[in-house]
N, C-alpha and C positions, 0 to 999 in steps of 0.2 A: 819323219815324213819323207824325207829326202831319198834314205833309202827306199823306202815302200815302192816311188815313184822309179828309181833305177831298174827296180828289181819284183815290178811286179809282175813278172811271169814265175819266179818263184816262188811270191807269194802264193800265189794260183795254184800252182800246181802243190802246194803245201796244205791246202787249204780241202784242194782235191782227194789229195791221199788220206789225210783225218777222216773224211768223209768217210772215204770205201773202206776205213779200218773199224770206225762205227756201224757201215750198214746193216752187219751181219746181229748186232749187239737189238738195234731199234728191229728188225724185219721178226729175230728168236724171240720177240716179247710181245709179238701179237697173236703167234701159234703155242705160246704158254713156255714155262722157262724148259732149258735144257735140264737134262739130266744125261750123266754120260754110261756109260755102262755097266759100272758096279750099282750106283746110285738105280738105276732100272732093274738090276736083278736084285737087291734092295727091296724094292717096290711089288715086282713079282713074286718073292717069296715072301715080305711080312705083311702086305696090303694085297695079296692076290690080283695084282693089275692086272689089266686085258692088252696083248701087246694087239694094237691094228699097223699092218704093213699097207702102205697105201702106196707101191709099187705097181706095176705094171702085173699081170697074170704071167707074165713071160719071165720075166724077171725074178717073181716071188719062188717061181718052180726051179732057179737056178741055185737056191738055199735060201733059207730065211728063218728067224727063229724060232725056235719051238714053240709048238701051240697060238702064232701070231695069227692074226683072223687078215684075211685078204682082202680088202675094200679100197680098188683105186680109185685115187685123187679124182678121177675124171667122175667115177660115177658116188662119192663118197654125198655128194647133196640129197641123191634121190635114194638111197640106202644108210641112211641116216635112223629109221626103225630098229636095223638090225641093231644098232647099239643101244639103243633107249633103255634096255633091260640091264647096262652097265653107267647107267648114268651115276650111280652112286660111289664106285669102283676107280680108282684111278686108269688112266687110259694113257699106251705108251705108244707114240703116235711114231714110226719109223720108215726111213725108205734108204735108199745107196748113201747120201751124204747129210742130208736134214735138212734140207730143202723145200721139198713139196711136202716133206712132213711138217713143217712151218706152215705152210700155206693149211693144211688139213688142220692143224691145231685153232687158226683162227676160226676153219670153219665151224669145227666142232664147239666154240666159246661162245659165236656167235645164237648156235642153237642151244645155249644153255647146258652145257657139260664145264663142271669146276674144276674136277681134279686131272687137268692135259697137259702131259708133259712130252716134250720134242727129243725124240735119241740125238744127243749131237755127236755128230759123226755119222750116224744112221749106220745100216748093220755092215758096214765097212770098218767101222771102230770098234762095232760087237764082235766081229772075228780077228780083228787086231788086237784086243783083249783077250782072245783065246777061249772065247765062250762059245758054244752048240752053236752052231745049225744044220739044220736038215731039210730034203729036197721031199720027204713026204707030204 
């Protein structure tokens, strides 16, 4: 107890750090688990998944990968039909780092889509992998 009380700033600050090395672990499991980028081309060739790049339009035209469907974060609530047709489909939810693809995975769980899984890395790790993309 003795210690605690000398040394509670680094308790604190220990206590802080656990924290921020879990955020990322609790925030990836409410936009549905990671899959990293074998595991997604995995998915795309034996479950024909739908990649959604939930980037910026600005962003998606600067490469992105093949065949990914465009639908950003900002407007992915109100264009939420488009995907309806893939609800059965697993759904690879991507954007620069896996981030706001996190955020879009919860949204898409919350309307009822099962199979949503988060690129972790988002397609910064897809080309660090050495896999396609294209500015088409």
């Amino acid at each position: 107890m003795e210690f605690l009380q000398n040394n509670y700033i680094w308790v604190i600050v220990a206590f802080v750090s656990g924290g921020m090395l879990l955020w990322p672990l609790v925030r990836g499991r409410a936009g549905g688990p990671g899959v990293g980028p074998a595991q997604a081309t995995l998915l795309i060739n034996r479950e024909d998944a739908v990649v959604v790049d939930v980037r910026e339009p600005a962003e998606y035209s600067q490469g992105h990968i093949v065949n990914a469907r465009n639908l950003p974060l900002g407007q992915l609530q109100k264009r939420l039909t488009e995907l309806e047709k893939f609800k059965d489909k697993p759904i690879i939810l991507c954007c620069a780092s896996g981030n706001r693809s996190a955020s879009a995975g919860a949204t898409l769980r919350k309307a009822g889509f099962a199979k949503v899984y988060n690129l972790a890395g988002g397609v910064v790790a897809w080309e660090q992998a050495g896999l396609p993309v294209t500015k088409k």
